[in-house]
N, C-alpha and C positions, 0 to 999 in steps of 0.2 A: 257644580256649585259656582261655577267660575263667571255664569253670565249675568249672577243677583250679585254683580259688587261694582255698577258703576252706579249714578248718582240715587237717591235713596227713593226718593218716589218711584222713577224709571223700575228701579231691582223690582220695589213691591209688586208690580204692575206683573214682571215677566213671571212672577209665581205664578200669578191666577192664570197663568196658560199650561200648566204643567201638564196639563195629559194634552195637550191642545193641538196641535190643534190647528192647524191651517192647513188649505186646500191651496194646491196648485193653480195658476192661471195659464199655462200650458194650452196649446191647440189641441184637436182630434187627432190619434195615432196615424200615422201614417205606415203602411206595410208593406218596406222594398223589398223585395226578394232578398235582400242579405240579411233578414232576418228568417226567411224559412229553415233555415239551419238552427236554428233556437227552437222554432216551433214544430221540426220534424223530429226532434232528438230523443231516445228512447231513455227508461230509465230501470235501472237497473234495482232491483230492493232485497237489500240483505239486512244481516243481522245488524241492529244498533251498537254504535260503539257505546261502553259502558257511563263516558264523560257527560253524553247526553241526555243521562236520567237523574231527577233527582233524588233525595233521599224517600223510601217507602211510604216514610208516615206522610207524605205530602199528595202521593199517588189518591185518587178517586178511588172509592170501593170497587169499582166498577172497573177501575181501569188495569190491566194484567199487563207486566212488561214485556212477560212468554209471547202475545199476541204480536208485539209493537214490530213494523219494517221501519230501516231508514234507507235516504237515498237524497243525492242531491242533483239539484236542476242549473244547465249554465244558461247564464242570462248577460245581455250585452252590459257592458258598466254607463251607458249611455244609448237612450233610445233616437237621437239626432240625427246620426250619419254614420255610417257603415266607419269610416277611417275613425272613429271614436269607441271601436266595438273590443275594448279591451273586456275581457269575460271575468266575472266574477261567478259564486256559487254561491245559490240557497237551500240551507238546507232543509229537507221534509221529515216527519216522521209519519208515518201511518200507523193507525190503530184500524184492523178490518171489521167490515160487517159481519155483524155475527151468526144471519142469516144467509140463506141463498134469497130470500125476497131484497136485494140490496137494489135504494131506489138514486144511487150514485155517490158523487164525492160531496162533502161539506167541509170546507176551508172554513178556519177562523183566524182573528184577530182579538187580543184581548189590552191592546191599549198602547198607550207611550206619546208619542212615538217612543220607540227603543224596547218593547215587554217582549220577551219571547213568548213563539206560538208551541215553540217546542216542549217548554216549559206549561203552560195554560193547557195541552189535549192530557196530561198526565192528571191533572188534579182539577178539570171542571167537573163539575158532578148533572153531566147530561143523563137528561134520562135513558134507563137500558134498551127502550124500544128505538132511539133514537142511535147509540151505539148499536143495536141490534140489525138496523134499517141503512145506514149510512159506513162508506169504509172514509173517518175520521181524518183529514189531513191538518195538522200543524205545522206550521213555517214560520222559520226565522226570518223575516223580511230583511234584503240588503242591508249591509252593518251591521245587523243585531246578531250577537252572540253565536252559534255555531255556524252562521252563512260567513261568508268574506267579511273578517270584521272592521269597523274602525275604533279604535281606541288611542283616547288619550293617557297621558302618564297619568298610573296612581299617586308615585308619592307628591306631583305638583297639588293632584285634586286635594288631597288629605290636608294636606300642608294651610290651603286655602282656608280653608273655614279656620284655623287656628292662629295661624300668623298676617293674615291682612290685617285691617286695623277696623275697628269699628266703630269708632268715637273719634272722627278724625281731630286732630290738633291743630295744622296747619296745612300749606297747598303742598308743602315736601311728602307728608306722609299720603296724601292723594295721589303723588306720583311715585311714590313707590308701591304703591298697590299696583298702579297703572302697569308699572315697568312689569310686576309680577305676573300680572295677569296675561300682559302681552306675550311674556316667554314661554306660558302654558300653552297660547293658542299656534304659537310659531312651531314647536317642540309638536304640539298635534301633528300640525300640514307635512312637518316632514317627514312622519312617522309615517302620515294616514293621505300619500298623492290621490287616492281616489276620492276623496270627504266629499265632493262638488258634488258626487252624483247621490247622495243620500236624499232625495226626494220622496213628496208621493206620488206625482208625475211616474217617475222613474218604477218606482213601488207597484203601482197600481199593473203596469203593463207588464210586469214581474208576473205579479198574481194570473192576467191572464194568459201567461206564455206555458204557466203552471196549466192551469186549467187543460190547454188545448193538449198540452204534452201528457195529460194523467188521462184527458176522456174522449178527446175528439170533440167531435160536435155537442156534445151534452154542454148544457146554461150549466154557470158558477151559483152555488151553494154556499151562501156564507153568512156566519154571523161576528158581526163585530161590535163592540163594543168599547167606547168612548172614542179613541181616537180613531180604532178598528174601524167607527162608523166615518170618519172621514175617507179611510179609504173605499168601505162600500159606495158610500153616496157619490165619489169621484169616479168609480170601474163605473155604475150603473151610466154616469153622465158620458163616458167615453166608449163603452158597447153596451148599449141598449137593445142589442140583440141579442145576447149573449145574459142575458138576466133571467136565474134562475129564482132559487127563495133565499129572499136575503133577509138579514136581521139587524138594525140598528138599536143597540141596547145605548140609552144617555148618548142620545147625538150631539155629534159638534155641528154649527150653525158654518156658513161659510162666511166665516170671521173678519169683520173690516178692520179690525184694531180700531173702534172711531172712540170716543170718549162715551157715547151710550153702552159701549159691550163691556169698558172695561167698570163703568159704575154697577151692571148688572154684575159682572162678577165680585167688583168687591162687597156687595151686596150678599149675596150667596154663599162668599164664604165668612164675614162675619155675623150670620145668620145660624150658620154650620156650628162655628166658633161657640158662639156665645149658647146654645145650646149646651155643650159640656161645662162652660163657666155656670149656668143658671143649674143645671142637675147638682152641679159641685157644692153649689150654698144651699141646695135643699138638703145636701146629708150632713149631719152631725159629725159623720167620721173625716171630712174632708173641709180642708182648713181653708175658713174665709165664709161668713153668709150671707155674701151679698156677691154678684156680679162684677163690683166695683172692687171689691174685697179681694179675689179671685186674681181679676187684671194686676191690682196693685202688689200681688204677692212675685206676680210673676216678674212686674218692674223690678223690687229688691231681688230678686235672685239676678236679673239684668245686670243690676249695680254692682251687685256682691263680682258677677264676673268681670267686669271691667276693671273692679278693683285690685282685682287678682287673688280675692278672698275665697273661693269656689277653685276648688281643687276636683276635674273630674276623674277620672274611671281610663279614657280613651291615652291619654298623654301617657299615663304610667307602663302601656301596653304597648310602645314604641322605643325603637332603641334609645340611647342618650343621642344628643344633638340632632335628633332628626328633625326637629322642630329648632328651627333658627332664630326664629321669635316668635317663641312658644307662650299661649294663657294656661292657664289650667284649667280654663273649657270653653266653648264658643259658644256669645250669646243667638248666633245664626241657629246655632242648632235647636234652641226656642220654638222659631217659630217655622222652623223646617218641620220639627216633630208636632206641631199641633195642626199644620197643613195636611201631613201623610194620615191623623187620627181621622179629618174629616173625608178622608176618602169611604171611609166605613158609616155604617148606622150608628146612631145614638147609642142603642141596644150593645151593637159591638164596641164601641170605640171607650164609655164612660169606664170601665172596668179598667184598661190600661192608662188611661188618665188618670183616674182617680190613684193608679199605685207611683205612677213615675211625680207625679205634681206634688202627691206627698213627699215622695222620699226627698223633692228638689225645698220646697217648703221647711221640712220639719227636721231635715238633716243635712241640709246644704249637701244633697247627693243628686249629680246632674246627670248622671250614668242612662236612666229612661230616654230622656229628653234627649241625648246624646244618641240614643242607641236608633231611636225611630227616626229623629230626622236625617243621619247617615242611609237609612236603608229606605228612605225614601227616596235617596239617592245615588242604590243600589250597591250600594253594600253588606256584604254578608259580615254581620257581626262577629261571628266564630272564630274568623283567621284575618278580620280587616280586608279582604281582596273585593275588588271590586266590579261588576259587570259595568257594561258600556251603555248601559239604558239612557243615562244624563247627556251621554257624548252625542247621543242619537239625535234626543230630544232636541237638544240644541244646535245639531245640525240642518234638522228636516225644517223646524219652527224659524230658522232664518234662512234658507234657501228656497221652501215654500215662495215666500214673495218678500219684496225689497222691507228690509229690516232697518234701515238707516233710520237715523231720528229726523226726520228735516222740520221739525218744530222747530221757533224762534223762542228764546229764553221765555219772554211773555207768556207765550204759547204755554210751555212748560210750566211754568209759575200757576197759572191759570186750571191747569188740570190738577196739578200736587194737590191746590187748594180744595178744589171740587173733589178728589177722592180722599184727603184726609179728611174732610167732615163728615163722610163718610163711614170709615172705620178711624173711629178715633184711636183704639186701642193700636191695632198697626201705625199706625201714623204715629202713637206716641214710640211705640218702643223702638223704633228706629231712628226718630228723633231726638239723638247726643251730641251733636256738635253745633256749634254756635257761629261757623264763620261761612260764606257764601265759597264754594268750588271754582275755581276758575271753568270757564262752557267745555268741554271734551273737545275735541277736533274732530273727530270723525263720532259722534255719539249715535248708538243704536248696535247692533248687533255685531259683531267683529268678521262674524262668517260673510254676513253680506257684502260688508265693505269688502274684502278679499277676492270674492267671486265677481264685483264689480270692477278690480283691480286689473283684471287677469284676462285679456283680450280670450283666452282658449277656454275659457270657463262659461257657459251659458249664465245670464245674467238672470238671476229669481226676477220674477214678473212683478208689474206694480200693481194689480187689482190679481184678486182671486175669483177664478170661476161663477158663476150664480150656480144654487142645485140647481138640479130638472132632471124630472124622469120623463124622457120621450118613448120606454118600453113597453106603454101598454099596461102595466102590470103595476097593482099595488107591492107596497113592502110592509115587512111586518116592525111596524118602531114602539119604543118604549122609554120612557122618561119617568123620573121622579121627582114630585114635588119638590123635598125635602133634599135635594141635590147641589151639592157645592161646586164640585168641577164642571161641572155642565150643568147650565142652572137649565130651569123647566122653559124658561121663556124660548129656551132655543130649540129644546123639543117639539113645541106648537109650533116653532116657525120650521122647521125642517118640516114635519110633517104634512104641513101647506103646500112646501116646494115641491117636494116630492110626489105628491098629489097621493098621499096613502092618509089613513087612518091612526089614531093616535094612542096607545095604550097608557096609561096614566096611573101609577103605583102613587098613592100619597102617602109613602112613609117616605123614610130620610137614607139617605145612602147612594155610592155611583157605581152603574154599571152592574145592576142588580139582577139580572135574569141570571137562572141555574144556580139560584144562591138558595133553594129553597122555600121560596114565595111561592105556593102551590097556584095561585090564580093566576101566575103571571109564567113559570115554568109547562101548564096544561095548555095555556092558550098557543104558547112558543112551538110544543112540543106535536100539537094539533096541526101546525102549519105547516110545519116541516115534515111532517107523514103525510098531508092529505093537498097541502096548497092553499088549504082556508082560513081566511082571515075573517077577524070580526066585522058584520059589516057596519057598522060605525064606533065612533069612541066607545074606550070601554077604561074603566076606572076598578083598579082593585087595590082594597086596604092594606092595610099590614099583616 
């Protein structure tokens, strides 16, 4: 939560990268001999420990934990130079083929940065000829969750969304947020000395040291999806020999941050957005009939929290004084929880809106709205604890490449303007304070400034990569119209890059392959049994 609270345009901005989303600009691997001890290393596969499954009802029909191996692989903490080769672990689980016809490994990815893969092979619902054909590997990529982790403090993260200030008053309360925030990220680095190397640079050559150590010579098998596709698209541009069938489900573009990518995203997702506000004024049962109507409800529950009128659900489930300047709910969490709704289809998402909007509406009950945008910031509701997905995200997404702001205030001025006309509604509901910020000193990303700090720290790159597939070989990509985190426009253009062909679902929703979309799940499931793709675009409905 900690990198949406410097100046209020900037914050809005860094949402729309939330699964996001940037590619390394990183050289070609290099392969000194002090890495064949990574790549000669056996791996051993026994029983899963039990921390690493989740609950049943989350499990795939399909998926049995009787079947499942774990095992984990050592990987340098840094691919640059041997004297940097402190070793971390990633760890795998395997689900085997359930066949002896088995036609190799297929690694996935299913998003973040920061989502476990450990988590995702348990509950995607691939088809049983494809668990039948394929022995299933999942991985925690560096940092995330059961590999060598990084993690920042919970109670600072918690703390954040409740006691910074949202309606600043004057330049004191801007520095004391300042001060706050700074002792979160300081309190990380000393927890977390290895944070530097959270890359997808780093990531990507992870996966194929995986690869070589599970098959040998056999091409990488993967499908990844939203951010997962950044990592494909970056393996494929760095061993183009080594490309097997790969899947980018809602690709990410290789992102220049310029003001064209971020009006396409704000575009996208008030697109998204406003889709549940317009369903909302067509039902009777759902307070507000107009669009306007909707937005406006949501400002007074805004106000109501500011005022300290809105008592939620979250505060009363923490001890006494753990909140030091505590509200009684965070208007962040607004529009954190209508962000995490548009990840889903219309179809899924209106049902949960329609019950949390009410109950914030018609009972001044913020508990919904509290509940989804904490856990889109991976928090488990049940006990408050929280995974490391956010700590990830916001590491890789500013180590990626230089994060710094070097805009000039005009500069700044100039863009807020151009994407509040944009989304008017984001633009208003952020829009509470009446006095002008003093400029930040170091404004843009805190990670990067730090890794720029720090002579023993590899400096994130200033330009990102261009795709390109030099291997020969189409890939199999999928985009959707009706897509907020990755809008479509970046689908056609990755598909260009890549020189493959473009599958095109025109319904609404991210990351939608194996969600049950039969035309989109047969064509996925065809390619990865046989190698065949469609030979030109192909488009399927809802």
């Amino acid at each position: 939560m900690i990198e949406h609270r410097g100046g209020m345009m900037k914050r809005i901005v860094l949402v729309f990268v939330t699964c996001a989303l940037l590619l390394s600009a990183c050289g070609a691997p290099s392969y000194a001999n002090w890495l064949d001890e990574y790549r000669e290393q056996e791996v051993s596969w026994e029983n899963c420990d039990s921390k690493l499954f989740e609950d049943s009802e989350y499990f795939d029909a399909s998926f049995k934990k009787s079947d499942v191996k774990c095992a984990t692989v050592t990987v340098p903490i840094s691919y640059k130079e041997a004297s940097n080769s402190q070793d971390i672990q990633i760890q795998l689980m395997l689900d085997p083929a359930k066949t002896a016809k088995r036609q190799g490994y297929l690694l996935s990815n299913p998003g973040g940065p920061g989502e476990s893969g450990i988590s995702y092979i348990q509950s995607v619902a691939y088809p049983a000829s494809i668990r039948d054909a394929y022995d299933i590997i999942g991985f925690d990529p560096r940092g995330v969750g059961a590999s060598t982790p990084v993690k920042c403090d919970d109670d600072l993260d918690l703390r954040s969304y409740f006691e910074y200030y949202f309606d600043y008053k004057n330049q004191a309360e801007v520095d004391e947020d300042k001060k706050a925030s700074d002792e979160y990220y300081e309190v990380c680095m000393e927890n977390n000395p290895h944070w530097w190397a959270m890359t997808t640079e780093n990531t990507v050559q992870d996966i194929d040291i995986i690869r070589e150590v599970l098959s040998g010579d056999e091409p990488l098998n993967f499908v990844g999806h939203s951010y997962g596709t950044t990592l494909a698209a970056r393996y494929v541009a760095l061993f183009p020999e080594n490309v097997g069938r790969i899947i980018l489900d809602s690709p990410v573009t290789a992102n220049t941050e310029s003001i064209d990518e971020e009006i396409e995203s704000a575009k996208s997702l008030m697109k998204s957005r406003n889709r549940l506000f317009d369903k909302c004024a067509k039902d009777p049962k759902c307070p507000g009939s107009t669009r306007a109507q909707v937005e406006n409800n949501l400002i007074k529950a805004r106000d109501l929290m500011l005022k300290g009128k809105m008592q939620g659900y979250l505060v009363t489930q923490v001890e006494d004084g753990f909140f030091e300047r505590g509200n009684g709910t965070s208007p962040y969490l607004i529009m954190r929880a209508l962000l995490y709704l548009t990840y889903f289809s219309l179809e899924e998402a209106y049902p949960t809106f329609k019950m949390i909007y009410r109950d914030l509406v018609l009972k001044n009950d913020p508990w919904g709205f509290e509940s989804a945008g904490l856990i889109m910031d991976g928090y488990d509701m049940t006990d408050l604890s929280r995974n490391n997905s956010y700590d990830i995200l916001n590491l890789v997404n500013c180590l990626d490449r230089d994060e710094r702001d070097t805009r000039t205030p005009e500069e700044i001025e100039k863009d807020d303007r151009i994407l509040g006309k944009i989304d008017k509604f984001e633009n208003r509901f952020y829009d509470v304070y009446d006095f002008e910020p003093a400029p930040e000193e170091q404004p843009g990303c805190f990670w990067t400034w730090r890794a720029y700090e720090d002579s023993k720290i590899p400096d994130p790159p200033a330009n990102e990569p261009a795709l390109k597939n030099t291997s020969g070989k189409q890939l199999f990509i999928v985009g959707s119209k009706g897509d907020n985190v990755t809008p479509y426009t970046w689908s056609l253009q990755v598909a260009e890059s890549l020189k493959s062909n473009l599958v095109t679902y025109g319904g609404t929703g991210h990351a939608v392959l194996f969600g049950g979309i039969s035309c989109l799940d047969d064509l996925a499931e065809k390619y990865l049994l046989t190698g065949q793709l469609p030979a030109g675009p192909v488009s399927c409905s809802k």
